[in-house]
N, C-alpha and C positions, 0 to 999 in steps of 0.2 A: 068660494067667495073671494080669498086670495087673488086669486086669477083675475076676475072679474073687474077687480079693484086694478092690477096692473092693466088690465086693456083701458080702463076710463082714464089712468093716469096717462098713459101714452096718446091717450085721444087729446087730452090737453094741448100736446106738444106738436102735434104731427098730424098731416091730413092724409088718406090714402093713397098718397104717392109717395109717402116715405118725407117729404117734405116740411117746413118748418110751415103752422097754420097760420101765427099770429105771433106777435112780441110780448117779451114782459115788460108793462109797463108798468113797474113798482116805484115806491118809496119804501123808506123804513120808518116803522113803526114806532115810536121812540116809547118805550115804557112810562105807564103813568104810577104815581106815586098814590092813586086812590082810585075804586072802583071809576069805570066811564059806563057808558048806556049808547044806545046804534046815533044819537045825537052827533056824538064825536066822530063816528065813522065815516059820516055822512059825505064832510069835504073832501075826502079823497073818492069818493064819486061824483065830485064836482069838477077835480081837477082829471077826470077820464083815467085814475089809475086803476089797471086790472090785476093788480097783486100787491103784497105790502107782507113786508118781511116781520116777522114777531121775535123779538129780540129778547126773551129773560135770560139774567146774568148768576154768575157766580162769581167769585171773588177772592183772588190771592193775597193774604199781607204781607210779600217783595218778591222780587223775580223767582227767589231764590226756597221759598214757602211750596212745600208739597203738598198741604191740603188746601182742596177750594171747601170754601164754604157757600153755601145757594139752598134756594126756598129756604130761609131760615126767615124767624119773623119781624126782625128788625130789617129786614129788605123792600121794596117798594114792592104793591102791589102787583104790580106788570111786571116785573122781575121773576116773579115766581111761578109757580106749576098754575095755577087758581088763577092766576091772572092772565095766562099767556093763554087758557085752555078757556075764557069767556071773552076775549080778543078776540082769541081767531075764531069762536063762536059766533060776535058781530060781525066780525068781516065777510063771512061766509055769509051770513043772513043778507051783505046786501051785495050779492055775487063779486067779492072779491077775492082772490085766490091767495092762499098764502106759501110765504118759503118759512117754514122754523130756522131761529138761527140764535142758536144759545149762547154766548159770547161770555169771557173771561177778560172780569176788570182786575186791574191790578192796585195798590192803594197810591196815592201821590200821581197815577195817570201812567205808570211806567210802563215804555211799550210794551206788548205782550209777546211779539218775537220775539224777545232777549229773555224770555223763559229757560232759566237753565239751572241743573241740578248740580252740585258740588261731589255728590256721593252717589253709587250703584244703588243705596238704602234710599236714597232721596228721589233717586229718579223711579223706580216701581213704588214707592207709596204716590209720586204724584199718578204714575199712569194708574193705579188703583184707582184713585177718587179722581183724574178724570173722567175716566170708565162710567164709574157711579155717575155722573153727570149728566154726561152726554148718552149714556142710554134711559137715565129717566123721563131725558126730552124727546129720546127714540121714540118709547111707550107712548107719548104724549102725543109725538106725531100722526104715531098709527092709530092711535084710538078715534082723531080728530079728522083723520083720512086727509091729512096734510097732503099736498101732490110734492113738496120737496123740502129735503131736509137737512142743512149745512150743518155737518162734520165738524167746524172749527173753524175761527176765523183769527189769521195773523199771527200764527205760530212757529213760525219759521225754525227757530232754532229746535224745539223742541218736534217738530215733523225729521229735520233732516238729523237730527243726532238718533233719533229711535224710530227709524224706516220697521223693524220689525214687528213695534207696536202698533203702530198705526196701521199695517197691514192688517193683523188678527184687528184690532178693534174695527176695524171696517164691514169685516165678514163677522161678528159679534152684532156690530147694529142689522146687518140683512136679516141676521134670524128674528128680528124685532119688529123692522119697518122695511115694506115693500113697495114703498114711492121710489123718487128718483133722490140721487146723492149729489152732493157738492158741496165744496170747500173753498172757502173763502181766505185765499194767500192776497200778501199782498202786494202792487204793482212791481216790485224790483226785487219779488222772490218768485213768484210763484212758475219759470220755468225749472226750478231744481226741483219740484214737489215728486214725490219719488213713485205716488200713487195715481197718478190722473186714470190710470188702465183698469183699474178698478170701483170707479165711479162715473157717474154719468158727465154731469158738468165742469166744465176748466172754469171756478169761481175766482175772482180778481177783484179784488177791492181796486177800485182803476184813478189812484191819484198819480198822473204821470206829468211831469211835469214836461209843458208844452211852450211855456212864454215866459221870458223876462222884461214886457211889456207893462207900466202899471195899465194900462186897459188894452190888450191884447186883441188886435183884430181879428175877423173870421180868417183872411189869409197867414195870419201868424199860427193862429189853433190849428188849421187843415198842414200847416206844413210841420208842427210838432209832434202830431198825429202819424205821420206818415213813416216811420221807423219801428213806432212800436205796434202799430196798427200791422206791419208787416210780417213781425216777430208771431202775432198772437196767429194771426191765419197761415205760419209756419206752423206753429205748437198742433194746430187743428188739422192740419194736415199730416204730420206722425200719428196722433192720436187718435183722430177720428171723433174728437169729443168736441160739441160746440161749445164757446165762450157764453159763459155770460158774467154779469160786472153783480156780483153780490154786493157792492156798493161802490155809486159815485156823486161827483159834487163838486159844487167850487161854491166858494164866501163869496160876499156879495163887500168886494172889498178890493182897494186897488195889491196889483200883483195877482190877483188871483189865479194864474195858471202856471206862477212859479212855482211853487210849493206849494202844491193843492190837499196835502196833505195835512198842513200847519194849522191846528186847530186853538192856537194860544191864546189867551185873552189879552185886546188889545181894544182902546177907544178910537172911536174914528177910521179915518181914511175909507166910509162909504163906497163904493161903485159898481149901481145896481148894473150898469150897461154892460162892466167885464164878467156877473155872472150871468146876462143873459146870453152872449157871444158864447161863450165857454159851452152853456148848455144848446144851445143852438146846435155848434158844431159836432158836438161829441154824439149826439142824435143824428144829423144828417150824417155822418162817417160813418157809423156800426148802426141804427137800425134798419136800414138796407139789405144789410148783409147774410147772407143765407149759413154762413156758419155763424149767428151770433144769433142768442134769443133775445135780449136782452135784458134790462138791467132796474137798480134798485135805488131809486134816489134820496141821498144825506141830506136831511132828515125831516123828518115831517111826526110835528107835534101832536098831542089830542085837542090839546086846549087853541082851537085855530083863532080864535078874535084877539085872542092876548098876545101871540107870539109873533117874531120877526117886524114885519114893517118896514117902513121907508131910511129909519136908521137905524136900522141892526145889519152888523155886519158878520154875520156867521153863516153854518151852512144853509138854514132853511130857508125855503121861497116862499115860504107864508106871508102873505099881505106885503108881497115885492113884486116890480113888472116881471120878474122869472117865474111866478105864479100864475100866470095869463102864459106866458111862452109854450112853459110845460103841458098847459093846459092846451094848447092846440096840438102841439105835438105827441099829445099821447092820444089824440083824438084820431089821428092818421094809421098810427098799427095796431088795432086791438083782431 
């Protein structure tokens, strides 16, 4: 039955030439705070997405905290085991494909790279109740016949300081979940990641910054592009592992390919124009590309009439002219 389940998942990916079939054309799924119904699912089969990452979290109180906490019940519904396991039960229902991607908030927003332990005690009880974690979303994967299942996303310090744990927890989740693996680093770490050889996909959270233009034209994006774009189909060429962007995005906001990373809350300075160039380009450069599956787009709500709009300037395209963009362009690689 194992078996079986690996040949349907490799069918996903690959035609029989060994070849890539089709792209990912995701968003992510942004957890809701109360049950939803296939209603909400809907609009991302409007906008032509064939995948959408399920994101339930867990939760540190400072960088420096060895226990997460998760599915506990003051948590949002879609955060936890129940909610991420009748998600992707929608999703599925209307042929959407999903990536699991269990993710660690931190309290105050503090990034999650800068995870690090003070003590040899501190650092095996975190990798303890990581462990617990990230293998109950294993179970969850494979019960769900998820086709892919990210490992971790923006860890940096805590991957490169304990290469030997993250080794063993990797062959830990194979005995569990028999999809395909990947890990979600992020853009200005992810070539030290010590493991790519031991999982399928090179995941890259892909905020690179490309323009110090406040609206940055397409030949400003294609020539920002062209260094790191270089770098990645180096990486794929040692490894043998194709890219894909376990999350990208840009605000719909001027600068937006400065710091495409900068997620602060700020009023004003609108510019739907610089996120539709932005997403423009970064589509026409990598979904061409035969080492590149593609990617998962920041962020897409449940509640689609209420969110984003013509003045919000964050990541999502909901009810912005990037919502019509996207939407043609995920119509081209499925």
């Amino acid at each position: 039955m194992k078996y079986m389940s690996l040949l349907l998942i490799c069918a996903l990916f690959f035609n029989c030439t060994g070849q890539q079939s089709f792209k990912i054309n995701g968003v992510s799924f942004v957890a809701s705070s109360t049950p939803i119904s296939e209603a909400e699912v809907t609009p991302l089969v409007a906008v032509n997405a064939n995948w959408a990452a399920v994101m339930p979290f867990g939760f540190l109180k400072s960088l420096e905290a060895p226990v997460i906490q998760y599915n506990v019940d003051r948590q949002w519904w879609g955060e936890k085991v129940e909610g991420a396991r009748e998600t992707i039960r929608l999703l599925k229902k209307q042929h959407i494909k999903v990536m699991l991607k269990p993710q660690i908030w931190v309290w105050h927003g503090e990034f999650t790279g800068n995870i690090s332990m003070a003590t040899e005690k501190d650092w095996q009880a975190l990798e303890k109740s990581y462990a617990a974690f990230i293998l109950c979303y294993a179970k969850l994967a494979e019960e769900m016949e998820v086709p892919v299942f990210c490992i971790g996303t923006e860890l940096h310090s805590f991957v490169q300081q304990r290469p030997q744990y993250w080794e063993q927890l990797i062959e830990d989740i194979k005995t569990i979940y028999t999809g395909k693996l990947t890990y979600a680093e992020n853009w200005d770490q992810y070539q030290k990641v010590p493991f790519w050889n031991q999982i399928d996909f090179i995941g890259i959270d892909a905020y690179f910054p490309l323009s110090a233009s406040e609206t940055p034209t397409v030949e400003e994006l294609r020539k920002g592009w062209k260094k790191y774009k270089k770098e990645m189909k180096t990486l794929y060429d040692q490894s043998g592992k194709p890219v894909l962007f376990t999350e990208y995005g840009y605000r719909s906001i001027n600068y937006t390919a400065k710091q495409p990373w900068d997620s602060s809350s700020v009023e004003g300075a609108v510019n739907l124009i610089a996120q539709q160039n932005a997403l423009q380009v970064i589509y026409e450069e990598f979904w061409n590309e035969p080492w590149f599956l593609g990617g998962f787009l920041w962020k897409w709500y449940h509640n689609h009439t209420a969110v984003g709009g013509m003045d919000n300037n964050r990541f999502t395209i909901q009810n912005k002219p990037a919502e019509k963009t996207i939407k043609e362009l995920y119509k081209i690689n499925q």
